[in-house]
VOZASE-936648 format. One line per 3 residues: number of its first residue (from 1); their letters; for each residue z, y, x of C-alpha. Coordinates in Angstrom, 3 decimals. Each point is the difference from the previous one (the first is absolute). Layout:
<recs>
NUM) a) Z,Y,X  ... .
</recs>
This chain:
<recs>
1) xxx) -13.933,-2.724,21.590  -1.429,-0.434,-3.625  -0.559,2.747,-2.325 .
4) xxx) 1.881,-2.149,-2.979  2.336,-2.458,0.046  1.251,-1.213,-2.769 .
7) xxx) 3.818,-1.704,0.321  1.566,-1.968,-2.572  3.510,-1.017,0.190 .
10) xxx) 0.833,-3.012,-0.686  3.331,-2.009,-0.921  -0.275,-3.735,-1.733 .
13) xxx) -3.374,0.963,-1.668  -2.153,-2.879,1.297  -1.283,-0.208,-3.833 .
16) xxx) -0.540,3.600,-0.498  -2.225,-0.344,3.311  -1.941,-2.711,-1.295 .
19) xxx) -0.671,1.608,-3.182  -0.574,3.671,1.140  -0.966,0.101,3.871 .
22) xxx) -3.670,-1.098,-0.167  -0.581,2.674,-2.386  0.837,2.492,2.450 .
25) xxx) -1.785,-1.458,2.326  -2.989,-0.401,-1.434  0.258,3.461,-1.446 .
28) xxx) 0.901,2.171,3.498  -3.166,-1.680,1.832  -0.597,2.911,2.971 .
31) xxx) -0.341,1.234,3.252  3.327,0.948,1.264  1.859,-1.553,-2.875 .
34) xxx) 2.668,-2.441,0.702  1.894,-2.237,-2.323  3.984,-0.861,1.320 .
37) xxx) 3.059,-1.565,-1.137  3.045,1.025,1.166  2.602,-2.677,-1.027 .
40) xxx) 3.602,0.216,-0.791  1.123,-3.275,1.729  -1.032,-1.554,-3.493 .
43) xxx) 1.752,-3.198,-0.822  -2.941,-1.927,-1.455  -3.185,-1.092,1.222 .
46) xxx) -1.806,3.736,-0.157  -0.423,-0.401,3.904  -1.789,-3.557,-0.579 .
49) xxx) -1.987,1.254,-2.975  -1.079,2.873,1.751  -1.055,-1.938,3.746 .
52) xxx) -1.663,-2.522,-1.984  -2.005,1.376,-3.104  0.021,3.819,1.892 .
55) xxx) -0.312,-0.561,3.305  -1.839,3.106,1.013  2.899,1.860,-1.145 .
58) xxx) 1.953,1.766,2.399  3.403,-1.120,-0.586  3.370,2.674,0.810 .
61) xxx) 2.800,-2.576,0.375  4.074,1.546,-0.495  2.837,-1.714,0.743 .
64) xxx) 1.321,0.881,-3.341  0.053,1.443,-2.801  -0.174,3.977,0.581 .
67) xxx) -0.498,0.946,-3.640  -2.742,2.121,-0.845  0.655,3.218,1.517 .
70) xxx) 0.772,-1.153,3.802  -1.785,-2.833,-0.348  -3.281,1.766,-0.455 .
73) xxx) 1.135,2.350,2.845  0.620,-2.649,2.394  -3.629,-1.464,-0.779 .
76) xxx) -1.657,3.078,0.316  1.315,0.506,3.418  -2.162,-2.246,1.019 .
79) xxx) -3.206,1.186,-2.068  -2.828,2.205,1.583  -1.768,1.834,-2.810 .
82) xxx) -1.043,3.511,-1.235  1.292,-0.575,-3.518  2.822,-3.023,-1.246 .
85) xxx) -0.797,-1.041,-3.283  3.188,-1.792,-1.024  -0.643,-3.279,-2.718 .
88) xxx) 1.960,-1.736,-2.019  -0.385,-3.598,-0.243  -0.208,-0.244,-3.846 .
91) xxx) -3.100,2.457,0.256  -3.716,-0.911,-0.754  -2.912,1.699,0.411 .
94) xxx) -3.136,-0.253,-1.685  -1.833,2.961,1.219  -2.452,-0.831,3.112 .
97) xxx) -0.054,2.743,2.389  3.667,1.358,-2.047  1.049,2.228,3.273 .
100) xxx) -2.808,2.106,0.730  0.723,2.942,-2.719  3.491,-0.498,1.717 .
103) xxx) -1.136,0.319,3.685  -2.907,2.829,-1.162  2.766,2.289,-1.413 .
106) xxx) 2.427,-0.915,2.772  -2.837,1.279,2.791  -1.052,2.622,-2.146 .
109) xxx) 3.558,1.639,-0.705  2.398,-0.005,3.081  2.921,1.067,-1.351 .
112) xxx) 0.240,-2.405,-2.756  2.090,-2.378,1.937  -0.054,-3.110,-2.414 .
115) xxx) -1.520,-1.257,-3.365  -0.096,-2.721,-2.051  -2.710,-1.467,-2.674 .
118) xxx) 0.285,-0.640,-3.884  2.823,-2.499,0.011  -0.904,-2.042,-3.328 .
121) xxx) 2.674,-2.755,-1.664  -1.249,-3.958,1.550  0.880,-2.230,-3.244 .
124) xxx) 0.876,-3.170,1.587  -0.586,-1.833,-3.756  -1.446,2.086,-2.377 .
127) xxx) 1.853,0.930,-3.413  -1.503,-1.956,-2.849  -2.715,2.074,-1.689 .
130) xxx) -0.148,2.198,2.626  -3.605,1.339,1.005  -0.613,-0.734,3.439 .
133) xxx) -2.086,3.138,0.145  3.233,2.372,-0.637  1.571,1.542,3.005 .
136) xxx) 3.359,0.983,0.541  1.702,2.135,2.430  2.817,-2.051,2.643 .
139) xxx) 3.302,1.546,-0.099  0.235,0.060,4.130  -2.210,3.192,0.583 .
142) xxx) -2.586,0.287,-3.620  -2.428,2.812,1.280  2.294,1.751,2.230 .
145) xxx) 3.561,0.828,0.197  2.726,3.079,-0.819  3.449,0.649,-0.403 .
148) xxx) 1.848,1.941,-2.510  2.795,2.045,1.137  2.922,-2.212,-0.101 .
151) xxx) -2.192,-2.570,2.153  -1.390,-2.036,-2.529  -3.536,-1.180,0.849 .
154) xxx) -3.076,-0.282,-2.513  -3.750,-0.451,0.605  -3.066,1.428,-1.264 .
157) xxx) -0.325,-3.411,-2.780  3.535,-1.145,0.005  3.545,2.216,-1.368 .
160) xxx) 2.929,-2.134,0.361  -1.514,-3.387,-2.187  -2.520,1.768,-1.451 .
163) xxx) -2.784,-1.365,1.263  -3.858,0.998,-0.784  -3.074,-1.547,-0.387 .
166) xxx) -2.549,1.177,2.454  -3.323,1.893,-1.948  -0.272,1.966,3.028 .
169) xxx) 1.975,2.537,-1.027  1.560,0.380,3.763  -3.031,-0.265,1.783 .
172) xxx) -0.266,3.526,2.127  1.206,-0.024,3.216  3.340,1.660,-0.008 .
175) xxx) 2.751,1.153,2.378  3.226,-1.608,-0.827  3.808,-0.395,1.334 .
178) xxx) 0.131,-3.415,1.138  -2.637,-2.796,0.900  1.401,-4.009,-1.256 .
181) xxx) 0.680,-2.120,2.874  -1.972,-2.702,-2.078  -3.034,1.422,1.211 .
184) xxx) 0.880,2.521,2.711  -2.865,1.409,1.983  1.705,2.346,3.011 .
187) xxx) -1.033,1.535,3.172  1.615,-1.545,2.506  0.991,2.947,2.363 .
190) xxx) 1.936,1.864,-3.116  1.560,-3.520,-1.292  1.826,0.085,3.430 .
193) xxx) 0.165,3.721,-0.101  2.099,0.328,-2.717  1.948,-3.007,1.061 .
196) xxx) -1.365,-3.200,-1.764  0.922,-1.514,-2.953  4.433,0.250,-0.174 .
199) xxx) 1.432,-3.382,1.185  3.387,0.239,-1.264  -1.545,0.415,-3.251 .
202) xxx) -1.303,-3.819,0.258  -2.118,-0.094,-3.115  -0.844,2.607,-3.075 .
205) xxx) -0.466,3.902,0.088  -0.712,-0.165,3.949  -3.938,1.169,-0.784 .
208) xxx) 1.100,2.684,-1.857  2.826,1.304,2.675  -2.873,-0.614,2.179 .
211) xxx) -2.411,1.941,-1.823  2.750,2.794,-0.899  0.453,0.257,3.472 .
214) xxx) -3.924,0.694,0.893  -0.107,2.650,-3.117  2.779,1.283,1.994 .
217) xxx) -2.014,0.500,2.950  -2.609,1.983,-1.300  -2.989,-3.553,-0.965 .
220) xxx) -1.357,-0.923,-3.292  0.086,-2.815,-1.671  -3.086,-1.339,-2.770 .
223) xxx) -1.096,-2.390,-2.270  -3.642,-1.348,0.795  -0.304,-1.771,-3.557 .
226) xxx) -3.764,-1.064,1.254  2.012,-2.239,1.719  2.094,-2.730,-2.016 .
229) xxx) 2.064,-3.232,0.677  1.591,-2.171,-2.353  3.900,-0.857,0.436 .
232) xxx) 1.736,-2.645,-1.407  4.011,1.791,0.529  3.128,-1.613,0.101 .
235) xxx) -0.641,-2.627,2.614  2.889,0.258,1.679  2.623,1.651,-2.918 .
238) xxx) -0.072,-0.041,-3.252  0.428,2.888,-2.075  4.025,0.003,-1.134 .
241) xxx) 1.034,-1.696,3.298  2.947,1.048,0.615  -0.703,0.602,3.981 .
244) xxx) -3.251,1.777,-1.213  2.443,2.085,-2.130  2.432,0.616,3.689 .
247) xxx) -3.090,1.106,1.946  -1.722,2.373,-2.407  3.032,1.919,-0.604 .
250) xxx) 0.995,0.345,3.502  -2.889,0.412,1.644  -1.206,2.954,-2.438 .
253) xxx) 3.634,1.118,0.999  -0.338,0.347,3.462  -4.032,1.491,-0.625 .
256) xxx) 1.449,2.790,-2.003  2.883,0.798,2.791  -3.082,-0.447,2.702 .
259) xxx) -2.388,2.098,-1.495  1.326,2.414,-2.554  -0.130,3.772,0.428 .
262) xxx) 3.042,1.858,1.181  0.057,1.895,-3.272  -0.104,-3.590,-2.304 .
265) xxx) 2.185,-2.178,2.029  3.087,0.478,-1.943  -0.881,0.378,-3.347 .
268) xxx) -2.196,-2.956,-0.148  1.952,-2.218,1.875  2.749,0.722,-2.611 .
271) xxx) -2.277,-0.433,-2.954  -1.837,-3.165,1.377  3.737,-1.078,0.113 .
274) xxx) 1.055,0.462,-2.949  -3.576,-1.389,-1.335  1.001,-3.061,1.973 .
277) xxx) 3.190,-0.707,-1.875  -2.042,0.469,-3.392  -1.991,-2.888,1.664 .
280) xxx) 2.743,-1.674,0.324  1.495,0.304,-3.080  -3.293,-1.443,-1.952 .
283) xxx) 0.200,-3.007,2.232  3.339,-0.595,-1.174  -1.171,0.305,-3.453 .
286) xxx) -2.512,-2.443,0.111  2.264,-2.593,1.406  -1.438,0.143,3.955 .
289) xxx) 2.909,0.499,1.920  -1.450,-1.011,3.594  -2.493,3.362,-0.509 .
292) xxx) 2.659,2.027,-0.727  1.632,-1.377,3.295  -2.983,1.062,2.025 .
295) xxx) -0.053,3.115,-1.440  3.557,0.226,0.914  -0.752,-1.301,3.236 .
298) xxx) -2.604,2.088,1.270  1.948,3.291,-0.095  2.532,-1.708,1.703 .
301) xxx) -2.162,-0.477,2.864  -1.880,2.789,0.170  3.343,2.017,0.329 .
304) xxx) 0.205,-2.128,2.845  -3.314,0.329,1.383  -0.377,3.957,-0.723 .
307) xxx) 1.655,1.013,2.875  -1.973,-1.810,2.529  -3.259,1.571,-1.878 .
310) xxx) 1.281,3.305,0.943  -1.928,0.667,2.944  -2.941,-2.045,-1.340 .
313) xxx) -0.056,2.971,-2.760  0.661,2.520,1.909  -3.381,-0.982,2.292 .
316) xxx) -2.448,-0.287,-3.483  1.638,2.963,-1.100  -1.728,1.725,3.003 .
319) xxx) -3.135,-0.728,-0.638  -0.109,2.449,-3.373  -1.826,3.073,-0.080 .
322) xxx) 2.037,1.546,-2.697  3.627,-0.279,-1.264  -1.288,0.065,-3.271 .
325) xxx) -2.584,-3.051,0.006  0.475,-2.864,-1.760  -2.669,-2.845,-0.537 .
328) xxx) 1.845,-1.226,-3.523  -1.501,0.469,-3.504  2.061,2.917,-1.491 .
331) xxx) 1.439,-1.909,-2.940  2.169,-2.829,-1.388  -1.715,-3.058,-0.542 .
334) xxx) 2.550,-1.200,-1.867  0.108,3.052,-2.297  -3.686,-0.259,-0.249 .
337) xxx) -0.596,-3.509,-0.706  3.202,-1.132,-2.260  0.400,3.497,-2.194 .
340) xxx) -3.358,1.913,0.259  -2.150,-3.818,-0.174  -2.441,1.316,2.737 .
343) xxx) -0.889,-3.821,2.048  -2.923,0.747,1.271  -0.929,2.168,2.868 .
346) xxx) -2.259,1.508,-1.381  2.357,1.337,-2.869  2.059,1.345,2.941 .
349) xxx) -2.618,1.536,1.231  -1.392,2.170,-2.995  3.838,0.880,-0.799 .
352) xxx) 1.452,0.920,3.069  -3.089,0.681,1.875  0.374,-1.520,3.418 .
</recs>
């Protein structure tokens, strides 16, 4: 058994391997640190690329394509570790040595059950001008994740597309709602604990359901920004894809209806509704019908799915300690960010003090 293993999931990303692999290698050089790839029974030659050019690489091979969610769970069934740090493929690191403040605070602080490092934006060709010395926060996870408290995640260096430069403004360690599964680093008893990532979510919004779910239980959650990584985002869809679109709303659907309070359940369900068909109703006016559809779409299945999630809620809804808690920021995001022009955490912060 290793003390870190770091998994990245893989689906037709032989190039992303090639560019981004031997910088995590070379970076997470270690006793007890192992580098795997699970694969999603990838169509091109990632399992070639990987036996020839990596073949010290452990390699996790599916017999298809599991999505995110179970397909990390099904590889980390067959992991040994103290902690899962879960990778992206698009992800570079340029920090030698980049896990120890992770592992430190994770053996130092046992009831922080997962954490992830300073997730900064990979620019795959740099904008023209640009200084190669400015820093900008990813979108995936920033410094640490939160929700407001309709369900809309923001980060600690990113508020909807507002996205900041990095001065070091978000540099403290801080406790925060959800961890990105970009860069996921998770003790491996409480990621099976709380019941692994949510399959029938496939991909999008299953770390934060998972995270929700361990806030739930009573662990913490940080970001170690001595820590960083570098993602590149988007590899496998696009911002505006219409399935993107489908999942998102769905899947932050069915993580409300898992995870909300008693006491909020209705009311925000009906307001993220009706904030849904506003959605909707800008996709129509900007001539994207096929995101409107998913919109559409999504609450039709989750009416379908909700009542198999009954019990499923009914079992996190256990684990709280109060009636009353709730792990979501106590504002509109919306309201915040569109009428009051507060995009940056930070102006959150100082105005509505959490």
């Amino acid at each position: 058994m290793c003390k870190v293993a770091i998994v990245i999931l893989n689906w037709n990303g032989a190039e992303m391997m090639r560019h981004y692999l031997p910088s995590v290698i070379q970076c997470s050089q270690g006793e007890g640190i192992e580098v795997i790839v699970a694969d999603n029974a990838s169509t091109d030659n990632s399992i070639l690329l990987l036996q020839t050019e990596f073949p010290d690489i452990r390699i996790i091979q599916l017999d298809k394509n599991y999505g995110f969610a179970d397909g990390y769970n099904r590889a980390l069934h067959e992991v040994e570790a103290t902690y899962y740090l879960l990778l992206n493929s698009d992800v570079e690191i340029r920090q030698p040595g980049w896990l120890q403040p992770m592992t430190k605070y994770m053996d130092t602080h046992p009831q922080v059950a997962a954490c992830q490092p300073k997730l900064l934006k990979l620019q795959a060709t740099p904008h023209r001008g640009e200084d190669e010395g400015v820093r900008y926060f990813e979108y995936a996870g920033a410094s640490g994740g939160f929700i407001d408290k309709y369900g809309y995640p923001y980060c600690r260096g990113r508020v909807f597309d507002t996205i900041e430069e990095d001065k070091g403004q978000y540099d403290e360690i801080a406790s925060v709602m959800w961890t990105t599964g970009a860069a996921m680093m998770v003790r491996s008893d409480i990621y099976w604990k709380a019941g692994g990532l949510d399959a029938r979510f496939f991909a999008h919004m299953e770390e934060i359901d998972l995270c929700w779910r361990m806030r739930i239980m009573g662990y913490e959650l940080v970001c170690i920004p001595q820590s960083s990584a570098f993602h590149l985002g988007g590899a496998t869809l696009n911002q505006g894809n219409p399935r993107k679109t489908f999942l998102n709303f769905r899947n932050n659907l069915l993580m409300l209806y898992k995870n909300l309070p008693e006491s909020q359940l209705t009311s925000v369900l009906k307001m993220r509704t009706l904030l849904d068909w506003v959605a909707a109703l800008q996709f129509l006016i900007k001539c994207d019908p096929q995101n409107m559809k998913a919109i559409f779409k999504a609450h039709k299945e989750f009416k379908q799915l909700k009542p198999l999630y009954a019990t499923t809620r009914q079992r996190i809804q256990n684990y709280r300690t109060s009636a009353l808690q709730s792990e979501m920021s106590d504002f509109s995001l919306l309201w915040q960010y569109y009428i009051k022009g507060r995009k940056t955490y930070k102006a959150l912060h100082l105005i509505n003090n959490i």
